[in-house]
matplotlib code that plots the C-alpha trace (Angstrom):
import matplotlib.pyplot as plt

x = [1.4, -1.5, -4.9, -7.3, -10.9, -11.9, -12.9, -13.2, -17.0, -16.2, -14.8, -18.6, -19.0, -22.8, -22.4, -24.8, -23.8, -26.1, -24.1, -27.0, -26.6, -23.0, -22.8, -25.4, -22.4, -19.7, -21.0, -22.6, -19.1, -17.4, -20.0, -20.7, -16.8, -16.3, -19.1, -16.9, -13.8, -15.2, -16.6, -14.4, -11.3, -13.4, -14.4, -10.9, -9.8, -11.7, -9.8, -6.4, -4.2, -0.7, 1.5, 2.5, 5.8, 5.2, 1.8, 0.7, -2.8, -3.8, -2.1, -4.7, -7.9, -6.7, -6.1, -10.1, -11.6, -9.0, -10.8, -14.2, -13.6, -12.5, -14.7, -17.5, -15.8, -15.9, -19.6, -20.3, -18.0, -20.2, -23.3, -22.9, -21.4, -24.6, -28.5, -30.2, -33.0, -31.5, -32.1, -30.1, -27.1, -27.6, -27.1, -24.2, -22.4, -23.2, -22.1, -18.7, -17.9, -18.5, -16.3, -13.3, -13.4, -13.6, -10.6, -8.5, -9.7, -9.0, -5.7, -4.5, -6.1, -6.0, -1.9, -1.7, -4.8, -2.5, -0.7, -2.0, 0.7, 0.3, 2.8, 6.7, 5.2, 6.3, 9.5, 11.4, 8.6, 6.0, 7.1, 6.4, 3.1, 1.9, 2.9, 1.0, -1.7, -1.5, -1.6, -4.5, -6.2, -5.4, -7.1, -9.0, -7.1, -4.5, -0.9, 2.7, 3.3, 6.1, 6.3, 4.3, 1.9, 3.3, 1.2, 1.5, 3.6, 3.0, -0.2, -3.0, -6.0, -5.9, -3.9, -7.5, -9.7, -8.0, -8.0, -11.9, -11.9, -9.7, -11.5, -15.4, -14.5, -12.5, -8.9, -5.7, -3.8, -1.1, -4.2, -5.9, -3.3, -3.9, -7.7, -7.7, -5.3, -7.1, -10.3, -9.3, -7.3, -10.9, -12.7, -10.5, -10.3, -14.3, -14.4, -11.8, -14.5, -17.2, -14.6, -14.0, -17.5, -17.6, -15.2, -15.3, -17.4, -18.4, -16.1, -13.3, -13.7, -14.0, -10.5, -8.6, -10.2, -8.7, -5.4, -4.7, -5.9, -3.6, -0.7, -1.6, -1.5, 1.7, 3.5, 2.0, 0.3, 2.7, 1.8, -1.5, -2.1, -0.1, -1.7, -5.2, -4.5, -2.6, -5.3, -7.7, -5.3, -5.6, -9.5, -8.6, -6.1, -8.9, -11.5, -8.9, -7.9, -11.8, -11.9, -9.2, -10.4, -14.0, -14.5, -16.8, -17.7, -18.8, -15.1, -13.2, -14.8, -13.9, -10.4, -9.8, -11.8, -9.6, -6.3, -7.6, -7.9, -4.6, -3.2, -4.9, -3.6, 0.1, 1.3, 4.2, 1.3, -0.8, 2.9, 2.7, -0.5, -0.8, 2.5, 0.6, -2.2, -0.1, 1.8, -1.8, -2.4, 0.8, 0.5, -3.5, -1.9, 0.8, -1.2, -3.9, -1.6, 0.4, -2.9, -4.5, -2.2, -3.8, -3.6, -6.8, -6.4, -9.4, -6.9, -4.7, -8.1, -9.2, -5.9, -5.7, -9.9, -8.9, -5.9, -8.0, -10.8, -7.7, -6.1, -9.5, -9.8, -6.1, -5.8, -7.1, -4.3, -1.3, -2.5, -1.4, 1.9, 2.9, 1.8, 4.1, 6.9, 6.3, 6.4, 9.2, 11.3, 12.2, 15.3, 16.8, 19.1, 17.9, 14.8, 12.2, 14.0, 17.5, 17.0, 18.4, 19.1, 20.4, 16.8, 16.0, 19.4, 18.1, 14.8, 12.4, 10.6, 8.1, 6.8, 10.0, 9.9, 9.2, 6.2, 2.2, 2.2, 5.1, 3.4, 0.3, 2.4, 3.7, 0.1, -0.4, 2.5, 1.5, -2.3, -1.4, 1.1, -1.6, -4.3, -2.6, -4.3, -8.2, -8.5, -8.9, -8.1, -4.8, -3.8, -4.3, -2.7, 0.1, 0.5, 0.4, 3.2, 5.1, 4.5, 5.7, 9.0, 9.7, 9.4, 12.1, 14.5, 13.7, 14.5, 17.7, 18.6, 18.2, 20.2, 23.2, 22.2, 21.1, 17.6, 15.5, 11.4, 11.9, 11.3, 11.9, 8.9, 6.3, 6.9, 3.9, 2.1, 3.7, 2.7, -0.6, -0.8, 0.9, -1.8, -4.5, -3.5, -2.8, -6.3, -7.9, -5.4, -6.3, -10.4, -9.8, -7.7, -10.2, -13.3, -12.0, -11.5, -14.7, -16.4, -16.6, -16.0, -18.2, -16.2, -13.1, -14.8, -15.7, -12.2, -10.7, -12.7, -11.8, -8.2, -8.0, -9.9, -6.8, -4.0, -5.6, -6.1, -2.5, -0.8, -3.1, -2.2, 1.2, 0.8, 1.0, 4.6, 5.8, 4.7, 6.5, 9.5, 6.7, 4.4, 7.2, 8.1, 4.5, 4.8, 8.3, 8.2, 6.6, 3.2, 1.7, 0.2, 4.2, 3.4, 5.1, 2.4, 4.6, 4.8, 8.6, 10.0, 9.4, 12.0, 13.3, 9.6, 8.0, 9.1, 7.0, 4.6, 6.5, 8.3, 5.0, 4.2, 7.2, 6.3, 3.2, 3.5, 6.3, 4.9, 1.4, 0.0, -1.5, 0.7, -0.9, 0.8, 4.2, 7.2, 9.6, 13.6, 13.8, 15.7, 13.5, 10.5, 8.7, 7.6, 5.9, 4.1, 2.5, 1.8, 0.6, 3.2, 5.0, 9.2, 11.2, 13.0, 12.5, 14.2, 15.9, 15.5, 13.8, 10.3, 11.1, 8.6, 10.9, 9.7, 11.1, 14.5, 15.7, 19.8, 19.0, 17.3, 20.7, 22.9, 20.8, 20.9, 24.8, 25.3, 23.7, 25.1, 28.1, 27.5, 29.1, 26.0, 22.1, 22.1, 23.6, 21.2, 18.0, 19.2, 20.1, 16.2, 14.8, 16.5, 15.5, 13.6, 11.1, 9.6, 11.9, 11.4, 9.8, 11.3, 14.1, 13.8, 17.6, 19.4, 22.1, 25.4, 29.1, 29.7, 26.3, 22.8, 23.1, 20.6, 21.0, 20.6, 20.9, 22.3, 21.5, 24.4, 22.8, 23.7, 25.6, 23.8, 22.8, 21.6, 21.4, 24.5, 23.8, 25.3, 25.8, 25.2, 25.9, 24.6, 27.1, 24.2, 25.9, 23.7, 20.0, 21.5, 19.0, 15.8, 15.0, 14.6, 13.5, 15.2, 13.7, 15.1, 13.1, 14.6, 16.6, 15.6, 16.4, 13.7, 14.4, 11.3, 11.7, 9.4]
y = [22.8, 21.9, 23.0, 20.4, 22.2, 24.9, 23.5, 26.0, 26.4, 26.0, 22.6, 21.2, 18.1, 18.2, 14.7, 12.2, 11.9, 8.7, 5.4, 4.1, 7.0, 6.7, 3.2, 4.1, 7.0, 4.7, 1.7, 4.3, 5.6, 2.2, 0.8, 3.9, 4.2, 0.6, 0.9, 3.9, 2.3, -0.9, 0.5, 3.2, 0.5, -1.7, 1.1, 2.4, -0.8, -2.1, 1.0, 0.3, 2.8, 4.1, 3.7, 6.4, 7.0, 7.9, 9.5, 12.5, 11.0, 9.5, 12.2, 14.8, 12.8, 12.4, 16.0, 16.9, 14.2, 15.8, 19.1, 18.1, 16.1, 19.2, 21.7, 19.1, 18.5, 22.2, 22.4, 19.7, 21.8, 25.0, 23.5, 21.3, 24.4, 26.5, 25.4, 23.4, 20.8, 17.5, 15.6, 18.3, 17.6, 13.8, 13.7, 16.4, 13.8, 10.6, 12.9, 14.0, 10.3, 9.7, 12.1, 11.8, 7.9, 8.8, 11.2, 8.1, 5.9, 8.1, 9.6, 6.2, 3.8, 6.2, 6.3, 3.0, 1.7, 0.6, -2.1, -4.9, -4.1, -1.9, 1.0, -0.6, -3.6, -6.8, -5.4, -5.1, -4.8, -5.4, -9.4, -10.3, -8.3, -9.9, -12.9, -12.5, -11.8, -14.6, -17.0, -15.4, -15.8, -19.2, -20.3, -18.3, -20.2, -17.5, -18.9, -17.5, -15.7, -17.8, -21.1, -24.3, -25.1, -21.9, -19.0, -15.2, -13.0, -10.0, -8.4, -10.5, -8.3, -6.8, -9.3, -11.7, -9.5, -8.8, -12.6, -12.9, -9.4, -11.5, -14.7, -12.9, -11.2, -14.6, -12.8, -14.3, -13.1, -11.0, -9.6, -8.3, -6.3, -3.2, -3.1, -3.8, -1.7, 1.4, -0.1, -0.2, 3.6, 4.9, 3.4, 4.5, 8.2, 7.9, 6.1, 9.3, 11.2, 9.8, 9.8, 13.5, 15.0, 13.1, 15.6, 18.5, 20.7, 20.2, 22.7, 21.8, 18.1, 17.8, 20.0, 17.7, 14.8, 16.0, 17.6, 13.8, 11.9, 14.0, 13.4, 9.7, 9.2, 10.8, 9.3, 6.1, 4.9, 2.4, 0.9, 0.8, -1.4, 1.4, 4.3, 2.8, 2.9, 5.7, 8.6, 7.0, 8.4, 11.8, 11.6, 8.8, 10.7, 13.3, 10.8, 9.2, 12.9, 13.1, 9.7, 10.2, 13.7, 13.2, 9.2, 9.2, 5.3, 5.9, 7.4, 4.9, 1.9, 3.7, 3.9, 0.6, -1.0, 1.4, 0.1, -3.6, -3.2, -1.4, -4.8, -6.9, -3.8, -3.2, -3.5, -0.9, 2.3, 0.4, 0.7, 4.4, 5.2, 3.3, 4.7, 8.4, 7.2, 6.7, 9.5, 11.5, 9.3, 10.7, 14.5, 14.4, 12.8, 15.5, 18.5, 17.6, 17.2, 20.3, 22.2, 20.5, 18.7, 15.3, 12.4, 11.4, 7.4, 7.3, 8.7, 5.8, 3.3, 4.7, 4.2, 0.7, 0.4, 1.2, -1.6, -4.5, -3.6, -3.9, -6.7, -8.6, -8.0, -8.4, -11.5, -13.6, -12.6, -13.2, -15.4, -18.4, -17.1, -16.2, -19.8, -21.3, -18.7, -20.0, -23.5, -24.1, -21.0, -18.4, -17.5, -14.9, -13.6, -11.4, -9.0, -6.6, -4.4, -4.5, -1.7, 1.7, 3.8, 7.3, 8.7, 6.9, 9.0, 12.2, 13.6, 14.5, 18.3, 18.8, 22.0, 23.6, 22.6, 25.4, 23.5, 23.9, 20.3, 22.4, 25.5, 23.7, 21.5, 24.9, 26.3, 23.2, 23.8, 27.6, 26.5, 23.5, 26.2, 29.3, 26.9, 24.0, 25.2, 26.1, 23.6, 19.7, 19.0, 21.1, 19.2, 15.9, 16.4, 18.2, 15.3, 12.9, 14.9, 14.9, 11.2, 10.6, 12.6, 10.5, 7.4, 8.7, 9.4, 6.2, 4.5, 6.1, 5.7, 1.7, 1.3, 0.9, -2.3, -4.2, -3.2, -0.1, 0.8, 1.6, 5.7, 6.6, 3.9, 6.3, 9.5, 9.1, 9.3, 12.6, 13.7, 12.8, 14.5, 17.4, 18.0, 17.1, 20.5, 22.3, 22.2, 22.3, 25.7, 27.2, 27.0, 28.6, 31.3, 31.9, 32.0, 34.0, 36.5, 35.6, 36.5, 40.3, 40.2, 37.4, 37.8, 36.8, 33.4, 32.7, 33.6, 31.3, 28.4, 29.4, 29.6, 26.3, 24.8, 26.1, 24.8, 21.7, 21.4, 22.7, 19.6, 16.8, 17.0, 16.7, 13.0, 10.8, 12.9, 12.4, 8.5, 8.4, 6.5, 3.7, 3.9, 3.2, 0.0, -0.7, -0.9, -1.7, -5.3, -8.4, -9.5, -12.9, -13.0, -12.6, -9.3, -5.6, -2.8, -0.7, -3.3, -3.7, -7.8, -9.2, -10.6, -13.8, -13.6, -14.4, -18.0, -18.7, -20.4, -23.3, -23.3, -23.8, -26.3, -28.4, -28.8, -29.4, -32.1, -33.5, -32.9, -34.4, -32.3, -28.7, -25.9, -25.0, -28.8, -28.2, -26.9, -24.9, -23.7, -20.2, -17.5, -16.0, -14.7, -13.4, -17.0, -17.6, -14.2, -15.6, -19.0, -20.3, -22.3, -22.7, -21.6, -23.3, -20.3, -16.6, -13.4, -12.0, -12.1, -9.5, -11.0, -14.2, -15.6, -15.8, -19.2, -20.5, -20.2, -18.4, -18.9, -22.5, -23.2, -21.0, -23.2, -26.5, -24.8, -24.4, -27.4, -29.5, -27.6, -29.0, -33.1, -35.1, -37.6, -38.0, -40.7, -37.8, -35.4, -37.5, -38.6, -35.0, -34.0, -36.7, -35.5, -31.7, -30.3, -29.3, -30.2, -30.2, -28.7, -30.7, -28.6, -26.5, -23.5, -22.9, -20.5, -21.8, -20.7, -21.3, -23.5, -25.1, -24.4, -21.5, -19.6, -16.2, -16.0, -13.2, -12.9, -9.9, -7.8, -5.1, -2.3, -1.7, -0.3, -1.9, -4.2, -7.4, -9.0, -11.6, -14.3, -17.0, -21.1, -23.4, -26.7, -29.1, -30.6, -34.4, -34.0, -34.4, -36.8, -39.7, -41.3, -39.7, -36.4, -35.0, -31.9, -29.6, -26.6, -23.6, -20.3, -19.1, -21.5, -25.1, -26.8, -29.7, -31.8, -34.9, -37.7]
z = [26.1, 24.1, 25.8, 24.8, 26.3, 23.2, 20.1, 16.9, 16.2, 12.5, 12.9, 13.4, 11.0, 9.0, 8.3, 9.8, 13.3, 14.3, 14.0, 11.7, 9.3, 9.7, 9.0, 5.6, 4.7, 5.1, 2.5, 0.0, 0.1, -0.9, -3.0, -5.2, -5.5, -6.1, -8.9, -10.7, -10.5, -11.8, -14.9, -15.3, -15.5, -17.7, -20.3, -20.4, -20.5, -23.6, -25.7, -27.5, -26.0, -27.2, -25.2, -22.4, -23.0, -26.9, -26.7, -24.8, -25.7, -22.1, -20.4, -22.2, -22.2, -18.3, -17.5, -18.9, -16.6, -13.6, -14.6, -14.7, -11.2, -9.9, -10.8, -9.4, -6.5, -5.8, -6.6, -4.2, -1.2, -1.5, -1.9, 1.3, 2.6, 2.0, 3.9, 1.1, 1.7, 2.8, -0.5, -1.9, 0.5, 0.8, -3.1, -3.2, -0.8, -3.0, -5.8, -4.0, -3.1, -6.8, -8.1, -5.9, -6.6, -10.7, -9.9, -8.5, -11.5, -14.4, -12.7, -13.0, -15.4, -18.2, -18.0, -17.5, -20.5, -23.0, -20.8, -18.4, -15.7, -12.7, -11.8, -11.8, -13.2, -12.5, -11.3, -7.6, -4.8, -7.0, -8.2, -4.9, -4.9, -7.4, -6.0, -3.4, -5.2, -7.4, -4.4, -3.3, -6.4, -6.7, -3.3, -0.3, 2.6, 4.5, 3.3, 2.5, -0.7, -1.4, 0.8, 1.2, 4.4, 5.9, 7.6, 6.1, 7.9, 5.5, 5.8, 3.4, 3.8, 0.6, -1.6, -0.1, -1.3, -5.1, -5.0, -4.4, -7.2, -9.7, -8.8, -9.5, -12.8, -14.4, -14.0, -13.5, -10.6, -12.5, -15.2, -11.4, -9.9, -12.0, -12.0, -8.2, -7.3, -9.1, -7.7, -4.5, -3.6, -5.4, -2.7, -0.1, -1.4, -1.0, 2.3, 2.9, 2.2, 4.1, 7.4, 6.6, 6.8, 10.4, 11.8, 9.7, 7.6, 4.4, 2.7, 4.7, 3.9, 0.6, 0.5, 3.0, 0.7, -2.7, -1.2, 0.7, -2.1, -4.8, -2.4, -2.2, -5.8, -6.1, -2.9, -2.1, -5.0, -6.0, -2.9, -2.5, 0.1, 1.9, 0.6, 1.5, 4.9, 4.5, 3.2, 6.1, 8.2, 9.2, 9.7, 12.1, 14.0, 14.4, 16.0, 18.0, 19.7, 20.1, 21.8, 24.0, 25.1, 25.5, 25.6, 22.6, 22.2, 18.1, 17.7, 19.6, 18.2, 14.8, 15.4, 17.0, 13.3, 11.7, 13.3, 12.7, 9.6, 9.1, 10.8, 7.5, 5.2, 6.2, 9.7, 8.7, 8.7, 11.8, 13.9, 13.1, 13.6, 16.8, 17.7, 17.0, 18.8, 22.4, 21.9, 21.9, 24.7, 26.6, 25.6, 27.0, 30.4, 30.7, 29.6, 32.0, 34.9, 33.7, 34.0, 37.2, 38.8, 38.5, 36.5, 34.1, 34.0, 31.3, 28.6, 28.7, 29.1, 26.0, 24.1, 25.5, 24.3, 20.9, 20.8, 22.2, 19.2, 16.8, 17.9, 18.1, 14.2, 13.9, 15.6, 12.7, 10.5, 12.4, 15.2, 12.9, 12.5, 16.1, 17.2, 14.8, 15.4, 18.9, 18.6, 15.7, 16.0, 13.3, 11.3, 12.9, 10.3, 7.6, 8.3, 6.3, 8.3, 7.5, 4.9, 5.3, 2.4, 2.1, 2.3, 5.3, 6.7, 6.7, 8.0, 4.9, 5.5, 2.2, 3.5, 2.5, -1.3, -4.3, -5.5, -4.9, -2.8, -0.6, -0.4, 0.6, 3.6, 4.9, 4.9, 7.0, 9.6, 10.0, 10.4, 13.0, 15.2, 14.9, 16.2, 18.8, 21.6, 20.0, 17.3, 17.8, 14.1, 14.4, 17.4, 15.9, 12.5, 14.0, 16.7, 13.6, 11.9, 14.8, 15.4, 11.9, 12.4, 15.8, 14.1, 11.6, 14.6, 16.4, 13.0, 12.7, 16.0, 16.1, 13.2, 15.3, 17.2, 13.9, 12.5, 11.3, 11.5, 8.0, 8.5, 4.6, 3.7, 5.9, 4.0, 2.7, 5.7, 6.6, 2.7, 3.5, 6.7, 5.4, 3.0, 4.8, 7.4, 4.4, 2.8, 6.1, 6.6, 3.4, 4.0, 7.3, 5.6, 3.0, 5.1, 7.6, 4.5, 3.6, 6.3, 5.7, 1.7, 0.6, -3.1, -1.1, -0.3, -4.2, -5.2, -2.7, -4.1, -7.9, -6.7, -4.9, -7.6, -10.1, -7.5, -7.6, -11.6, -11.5, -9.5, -10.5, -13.9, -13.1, -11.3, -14.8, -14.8, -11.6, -11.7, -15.6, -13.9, -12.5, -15.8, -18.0, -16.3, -16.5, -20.4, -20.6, -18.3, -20.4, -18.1, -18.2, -22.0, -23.1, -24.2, -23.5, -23.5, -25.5, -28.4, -28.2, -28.6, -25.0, -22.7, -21.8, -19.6, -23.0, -22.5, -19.2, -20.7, -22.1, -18.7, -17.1, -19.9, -19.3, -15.3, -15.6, -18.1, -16.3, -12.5, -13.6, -10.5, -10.3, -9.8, -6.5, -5.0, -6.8, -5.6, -8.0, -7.0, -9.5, -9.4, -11.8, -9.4, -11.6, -13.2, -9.3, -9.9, -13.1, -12.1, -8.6, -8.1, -4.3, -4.5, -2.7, -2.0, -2.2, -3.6, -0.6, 3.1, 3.0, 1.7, 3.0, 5.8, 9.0, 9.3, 6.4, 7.6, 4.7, 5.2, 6.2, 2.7, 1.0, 2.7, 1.4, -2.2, -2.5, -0.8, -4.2, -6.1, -4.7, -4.6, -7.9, -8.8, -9.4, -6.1, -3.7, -5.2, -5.4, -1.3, -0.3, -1.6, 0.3, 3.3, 4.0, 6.6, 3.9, 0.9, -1.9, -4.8, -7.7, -10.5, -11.1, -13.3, -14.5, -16.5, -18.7, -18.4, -19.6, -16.3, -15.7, -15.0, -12.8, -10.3, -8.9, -5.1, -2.3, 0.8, 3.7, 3.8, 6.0, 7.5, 4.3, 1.6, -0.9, 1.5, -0.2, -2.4, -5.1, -6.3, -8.7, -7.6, -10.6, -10.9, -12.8, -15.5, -14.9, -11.7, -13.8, -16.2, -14.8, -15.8, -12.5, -13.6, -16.8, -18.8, -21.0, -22.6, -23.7, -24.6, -21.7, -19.6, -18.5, -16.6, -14.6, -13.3, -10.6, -11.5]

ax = plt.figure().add_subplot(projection="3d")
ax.plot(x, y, z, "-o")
ax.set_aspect("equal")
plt.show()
């Protein structure tokens, strides 16, 4: 059983420890980084790039700047390791939080600099992030991605805040995803950072830093709403072990900010780290009464502490929601968590794969089981691994009775945490060696310094599947990054033409019926309906507004159709974005099919085109598509 009273004297942070200095660590952290990223997207940005997938020319000029990040980084580490004057170490930490945010930007924008799009474009999960963002950009007030004068369910925090990015550099939604994505993991890795030196040394944090942030870029970077929350995680593990143990008031309130702001972020990452977060709760409770026979009551205070600080800066984002879920009810079929692929089958164990990231995770596991009962940082990452690994089981085991937590979506946590143990293994390895052979130490650093050179430059490879939808799907200009004829998506601009000169209104008070999602992740308009049930709000009643669908597709005249419109629960749509096809004008909508997998089936509704043929309703056709626009 874990024994929670030695602490290793190694593990002493150097970073500020007053909540003033703290607080001056934390912003220098976000704005230096948010300065790089800014002006390190923008220079790239302003180059004409080949394109990835027929140049190795980004892939080189990136691997240098890795390099160069590196070897600073490593400076940084043994200066901050070594006594130096306190200018000295205050500058080698605005330097590190520089760096690692540079290392993000470049890792990243330089792959992706001779397209507008973001990794897997405007494709699958990321249509409706854009989306999202695109609503967002269009006005500040909290609202569905999708649906009129509806609250969000998803998580808005950071689709606000690249609104208010997009909104203060002239961008349209779509342009802003890229940028602000980049932007924003930068900042995180640095705010990482800053987290880091609170409860570690130097040496040991910049490691954990670059090892998580590497694993973040090539696991959750796609994601990075996810992967913001994600790399904050194993610093906040450690202060929450500290809180729970000792009561320390800076830590707790720390945590409970962090876990509010996970709720903003991605409520998927806050359910497992507050999950983690009780389950320390529970260990601390049973190792204490395993050694003295008593129960310690301010364990579970200090859990429940950290959740009323979250849920007072949660509150604001999904209060809204549960009082309307309250008062008008939900549609209980179809879920974000019907989903349950063959990876989320199996449990996932990195630490046993052939590769440096693998070697590094087993470093990890062999660190957290030699130090469990000295070493707060060993019991908290390896209570966060095993956290991560129950969630797994808990999502397999509720798949029988109709749902899932979604396990495979949090591998990237247990990458993360993985890596974080590892780096923090490896710096105890070498400066135990270190400690009689001082050579031993600077060939350590050199070595980890060449590991880390070794796997960064592999990330543009690894992401290659993501980059190449990146240049390969058509963005908002009509326009491919790799130069090739655009799709049908070319034609979205005459779509948006045609309704606006037939709506008369803005796009933010129109609602469009399209199967074609991407057109809302261009344009602000509201949809009528949305891709699956998946990403549909719950209380839009998603298999209601299917039903309403085929039934109009099933009436004989313009009357029935212009009646049936003017009857629905909710507002009806005031275009129709069709494509045409031998029978009609047809739209492609899905249906929840879970547990099967594939969990969603689609199908075809057809529209006979007698039904528009009415002053009432005016027709255009542009390339693919037919758009039909009620006056």
């Amino acid at each position: 059983m874990t024994d929670t009273r030695t602490v290793d004297a190694p593990e002493a942070p150097t970073a500020p420890s007053r909540a003033g200095d703290l607080a001056l660590d934390l912003a220098a952290a976000a704005i230096l980084a948010a300065a790089v990223g800014v002006v390190g997207w923008f220079a790239i940005s302003t180059v004409e790039w080949p394109a990835y997938s027929s140049s190795n020319v980004t892939r080189a000029f990136s691997t240098v700047f890795q390099v160069v990040a590196i070897v600073v980084l490593a400076g940084c580490a043994v200066l901050l390791s070594r006594t130096v004057p306190a200018w000295q170490a205050r500058l080698a930490r605005l330097l590190s939080f520089a760096t690692v945010a540079g290392f993000v930007t470049v890792t990243l924008a330089l792959p992706l600099g001779g397209t507008s799009l973001y990794l897997g474009g405007i494709s699958v999960d990321q249509q409706f992030r854009t989306e999202y963002l695109t609503r967002f950009t269009s006005s500040p007030r909290l609202a569905d991605m999708t649906y009129i004068d509806m609250p969000p369910l998803y998580s808005p925090g950071w689709f606000w805040l690249g609104g208010r990015f997009a909104k203060l550099f002239g961008m349209e939604g779509w342009a802003a995803f890229q940028p602000w994505s980049i932007i924003s993991l930068a900042v995180a890795a640095a705010v990482a950072l800053a987290l880091w030196l609170i409860v570690v040394g130097p040496a040991r944090a910049i490691a954990a830093t670059l090892a998580t942030t590497v694993a973040m870029l090539l696991y959750g970077s796609a994601e990075p709403y996810g992967a913001a929350v994600a790399i904050l995680l194993p610093p906040a593990l450690i202060l929450a072990w500290t809180a729970i143990l000792r009561g320390r008031r800076g830590a707790l309130v720390l945590v409970g900010v962090y876990l509010g702001v996970a709720v903003w972020f991605y409520t998927l990452y806050l359910g497992v780290a507050a999950f983690t977060i009780v389950l320390m709760g529970v260990v601390a409770l049973a190792a204490r009464w395993i050694r003295e026979r008593r129960i310690e009551w301010r364990y579970p205070a200090r859990v429940a502490a950290m959740g009323v600080i979250a849920i007072a800066i949660g509150l604001p984002a999904y209060g809204p929601y549960l009082w309307r879920a309250y008062r008008d009810g939900t549609d209980s079929k179809g879920s974000a968590f019907h989903y349950l692929p063959e990876q989320g089958s199996v449990l996932s164990f990195p630490m046993l794969h052939f590769t440096l990231l693998g070697a590094l995770g087993m470093i990890g596991v062999v660190w957290i089981l030699v130090k469990a009962r000295s070493c707060p940082s060993a019991q908290a990452l390896g209570l966060g691994i095993a956290g991560s690994y129950l969630w797994a089981l808990l999502s397999m085991a509720v798949s029988p009775i109709g749902t899932t937590l979604l396990g495979f979506r949090t591998e990237p946590v247990l990458h993360i945490l993985l890596a974080a143990a590892g780096a923090l293994g490896a710096v105890t390895m070498v400066g135990a060696l270190g400690d009689g052979y001082p050579r031993y130490r600077d060939a350590g650093v050199v070595l980890g310094a060449l590991a880390a050179i070794g796997v960064a430059q592999t990330i543009p490879a690894q992401l290659a599947g993501e980059i190449a939808v990146a240049y390969s799907d058509t963005d908002g200009h009509g326009e491919r990054g790799d130069r090739r004829p655009a799709g049908a998506e070319s034609s979205y601009k005459d779509v948006d033409a045609a309704i606006l000169a037939g709506t008369g209104r803005p796009r933010t008070d129109t609602v469009v019926l399209t199967a074609d999602y991407g057109f809302l992740a261009i344009y602000p308009y509201w949809g009528f309906q949305n891709l699956t049930s998946n990403y549909a709000n719950p209380l839009a009643h998603f298999t209601a507004r299917s039903a309403a669908i085929e039934s109009w597709a099933k009436l004989e005249t313009p009357d029935e159709l212009v009646k049936a419109l003017g009857e629905t629960p909710w507002r009806a749509p005031d275009a129709f974005v069709f494509r045409r096809s031998a029978d009609g004008l047809s739209l492609r909508l899905a249906e929840d099919v879970y547990p099967n997998d594939p969990n969603v089936r689609r199908y075809t509704v057809v529209f006979p085109e007698k039904l528009f043929e009415d002053p009432r309703f005016t027709v255009t056709e542009t390339g693919p598509f037919v758009v039909v626009v009620r006056k």
